[in-house]
C-alpha positions as CSV (number, residue, x, y, z in Angstrom):
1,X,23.8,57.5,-12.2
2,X,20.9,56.7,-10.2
3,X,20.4,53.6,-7.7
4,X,17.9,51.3,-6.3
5,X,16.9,51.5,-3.0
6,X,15.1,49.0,-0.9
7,X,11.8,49.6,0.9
8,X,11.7,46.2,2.3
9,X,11.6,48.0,6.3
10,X,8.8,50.3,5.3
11,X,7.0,47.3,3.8
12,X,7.5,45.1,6.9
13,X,6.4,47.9,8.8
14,X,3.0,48.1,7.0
15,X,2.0,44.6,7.3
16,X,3.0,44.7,10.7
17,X,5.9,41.6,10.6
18,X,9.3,41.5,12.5
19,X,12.5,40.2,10.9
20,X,12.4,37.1,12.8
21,X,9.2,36.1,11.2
22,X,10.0,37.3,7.5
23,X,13.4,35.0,7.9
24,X,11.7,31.9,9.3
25,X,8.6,32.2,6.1
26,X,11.3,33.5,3.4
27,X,14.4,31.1,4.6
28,X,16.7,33.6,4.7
29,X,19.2,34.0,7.7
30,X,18.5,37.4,9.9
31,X,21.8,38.7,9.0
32,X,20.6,38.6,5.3
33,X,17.3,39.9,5.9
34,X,18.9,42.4,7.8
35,X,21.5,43.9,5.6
36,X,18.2,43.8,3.2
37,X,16.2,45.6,5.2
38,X,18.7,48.1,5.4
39,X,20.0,48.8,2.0
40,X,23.2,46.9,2.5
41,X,23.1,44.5,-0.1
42,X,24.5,44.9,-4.3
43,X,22.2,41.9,-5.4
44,X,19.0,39.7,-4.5
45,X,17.9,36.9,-5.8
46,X,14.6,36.9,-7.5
47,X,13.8,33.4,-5.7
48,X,14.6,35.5,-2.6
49,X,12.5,38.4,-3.6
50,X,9.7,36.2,-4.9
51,X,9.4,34.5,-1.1
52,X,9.7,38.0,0.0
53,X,6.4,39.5,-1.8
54,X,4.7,36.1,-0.9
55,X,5.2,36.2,2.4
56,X,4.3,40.3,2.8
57,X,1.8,39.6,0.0
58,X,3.2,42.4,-2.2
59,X,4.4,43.1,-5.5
60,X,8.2,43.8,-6.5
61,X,7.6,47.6,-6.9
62,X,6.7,47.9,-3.2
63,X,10.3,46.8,-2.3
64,X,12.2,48.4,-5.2
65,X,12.6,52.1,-6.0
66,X,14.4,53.7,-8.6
67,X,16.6,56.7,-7.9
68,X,18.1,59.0,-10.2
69,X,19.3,61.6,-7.3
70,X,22.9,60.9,-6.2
């Protein structure tokens, strides 16, 4: 079975933002955004991700990718 993994570091990386920032826009503690930004999460909410590609002005896909390798 494959999994999803989250590109939200490489994304904030790209635009250049810090965790602090991304929290304060998205309203999302650190500690969330952090365990985000590093995989550690089972779920997110689409009102979360929906802040998350406005504030990095992205689409979904950038965040999310599909793996079938286990």
């Amino acid at each position: 079975m494959g999994k999803i993994i989250l590109r939200l570091d490489r994304v904030m990386a790209d635009r250049k933002v810090s965790l602090n920032e991304l929290a304060e826009k998205v309203g999302v503690s650190n500690v969330n955004l952090s365990k985000m930004k590093t995989g550690k999460i089972s779920a997110i909410r689409f009102s979360t991700l929906e802040a998350i590609c406005e504030a990095l002005e992205c689409q979904p896909g950038d965040i999310l990718e599909y793996s079938n390798e286990e």
